[in-house]
Steps between C-alpha positions, in 0.01 A plus 500: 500500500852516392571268835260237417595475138866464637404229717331311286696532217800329700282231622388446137872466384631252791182286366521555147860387462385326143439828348807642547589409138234725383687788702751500234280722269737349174181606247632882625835494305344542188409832600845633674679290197289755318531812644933413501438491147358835481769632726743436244352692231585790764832491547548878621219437768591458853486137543261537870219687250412161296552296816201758726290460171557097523374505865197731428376294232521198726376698803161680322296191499519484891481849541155473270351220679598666859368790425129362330473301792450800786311374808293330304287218668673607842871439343446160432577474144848736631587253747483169263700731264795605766515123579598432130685743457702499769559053421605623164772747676653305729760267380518347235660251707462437862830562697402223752463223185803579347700497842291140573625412109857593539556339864355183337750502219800571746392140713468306148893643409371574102768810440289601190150500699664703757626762223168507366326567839715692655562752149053502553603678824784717429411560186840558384800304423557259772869455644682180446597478876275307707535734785470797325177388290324426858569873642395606147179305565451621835539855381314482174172369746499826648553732207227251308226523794514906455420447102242201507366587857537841715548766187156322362342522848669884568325637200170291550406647788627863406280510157350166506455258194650779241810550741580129510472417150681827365791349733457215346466616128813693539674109659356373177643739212875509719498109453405512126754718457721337706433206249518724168797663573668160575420378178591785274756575277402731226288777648806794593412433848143596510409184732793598708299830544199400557633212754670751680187739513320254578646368782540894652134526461425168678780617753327836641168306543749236717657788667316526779332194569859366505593707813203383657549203447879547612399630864217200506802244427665670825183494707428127402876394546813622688422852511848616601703288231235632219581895628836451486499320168273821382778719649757354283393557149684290219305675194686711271407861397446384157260292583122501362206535765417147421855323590515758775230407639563091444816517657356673842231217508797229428716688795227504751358235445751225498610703835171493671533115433805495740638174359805305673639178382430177700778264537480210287234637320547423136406736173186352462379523821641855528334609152133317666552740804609776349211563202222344779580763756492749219126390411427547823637831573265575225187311662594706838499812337194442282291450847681804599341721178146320593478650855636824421317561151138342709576770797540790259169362366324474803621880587398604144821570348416308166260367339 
């Protein structure tokens, strides 16, 4: 069931490309917004408790509707739900469209365009150096496609619908708080709490999806660059599971790309090359997690 729903509910979202505004669930900040507020009336409570009472609140609908639903009508009603569900969890932005986006501003030369797009895929501040933006591009494809793609798939087919959107609930309240916590001043740190607790929740649901999808970058690319890259750690010990686990998908990734420069080939055609062959080390290993998650099907080892 869990196969079909998967299959379907990528074909849906490769077709349905004008919906992924919708994706962006904006109508949900009202609620985090809400519980933050609440946090701060609790100053002396650990800041992860209001953030795991955020995500259940936003999880129990789907958790109500999954579980009224049963086999009922063979698991038809299930199915349509887990292929909702699971359009609503991926994302909220395709990978592939903003790549297609950002290579488009690159050729047309507009240096704020290619901030914007290129920020939409690191999602951080993006370097000044042209050089150093496009290897921040290349590596911010790969730690992206784990959070919009493979972590949402991962948990999908290990508890179905409820998996993939309490992954994605938890993607949700980190980026609100993200947001918050940016644009406070007069709260004693309580966004900076809940940011952080947020985004260590969020990271131990990524944790291991993100070595999954580490080994599938070295399977789908150059598999002995990508070890050795994984060999060589460049984290630091005071680092939360979620950079942790960004900065392994950065390392192997851009290694399993196995990039050299072409002579004469300018920055622009170098950044093109550089964030197309990431999007399709992505593709490659998305066909890879297809065969192996139909085969474990097809011998009964899920759903």
């Amino acid at each position: 069931m869990h196969l079909i729903a998967l299959l379907i509910g990528l074909v849906v979202e490769r077709l349905a490309t004008r919906l992924f505004h919708l994706r962006r669930l904006r109508w949900l900040d009202r609620i985090i917004d809400a519980g933050f507020r609440h946090a701060g009336r609790l100053p002396n409570w650990p800041a992860v408790i209001p953030i795991i009472l955020i995500a259940v609140v936003l999880i129990l609908p789907i958790f109500a509707v999954t579980f009224s639903l049963g086999d009922a009508l063979l698991g038809f009603p299930y199915l349509l739900l887990a292929i909702v569900v699971l359009f609503f969890s991926l994302g909220p932005q395709d990978i592939g469209e903003d790549v297609d986006e950002y290579c488009k501003t690159i050729e047309e030369g507009d240096d704020e365009r290619i901030r914007q797009t290129a920020k939409a895929i690191i999602e951080s501040d993006v370097p000044e150096d042209a050089l150093e933006r496009i290897h921040k591009v290349e590596e911010g494809v790969c730690v992206q496609a784990n959070n919009r793609l493979f972590a949402v798939i991962f948990w999908f087919v290990l508890l179905g619908p409820l998996g993939a959107w309490t992954y994605r609930v938890t993607d949700l309240i980190r980026r609100r708080a993200v947001y918050a916590a940016g644009r406070d001043e007069e709260s004693n740190g309580t966004f900076e709490r809940l940011r952080d607790a947020a985004t260590m929740l969020h990271g131990w649901l990524a944790w291991i999806p993100a070595r999954l999808t580490a080994i599938g970058y070295a399977a789908a690319g150059n598999f002995d660059a990508a070890i050795a890259a994984w060999r060589a750690p460049t984290e630091q010990k005071t680092d939360s599971p979620s950079e942790y686990s960004e900065n392994l998908l950065a390392r192997v990734g851009a290694a399993a790309l196995a990039l050299v420069d072409e002579s004469g080939e300018d920055l622009t055609a170098r950044g093109v090359r550089g964030a197309t062959a990431a999007n399709q080390l992505v593709f490659r290993l998305l066909l890879i997690w297809a065969v192996v998650i139909a085969a474990m099907t097809l011998y009964g080892w899920t759903r």
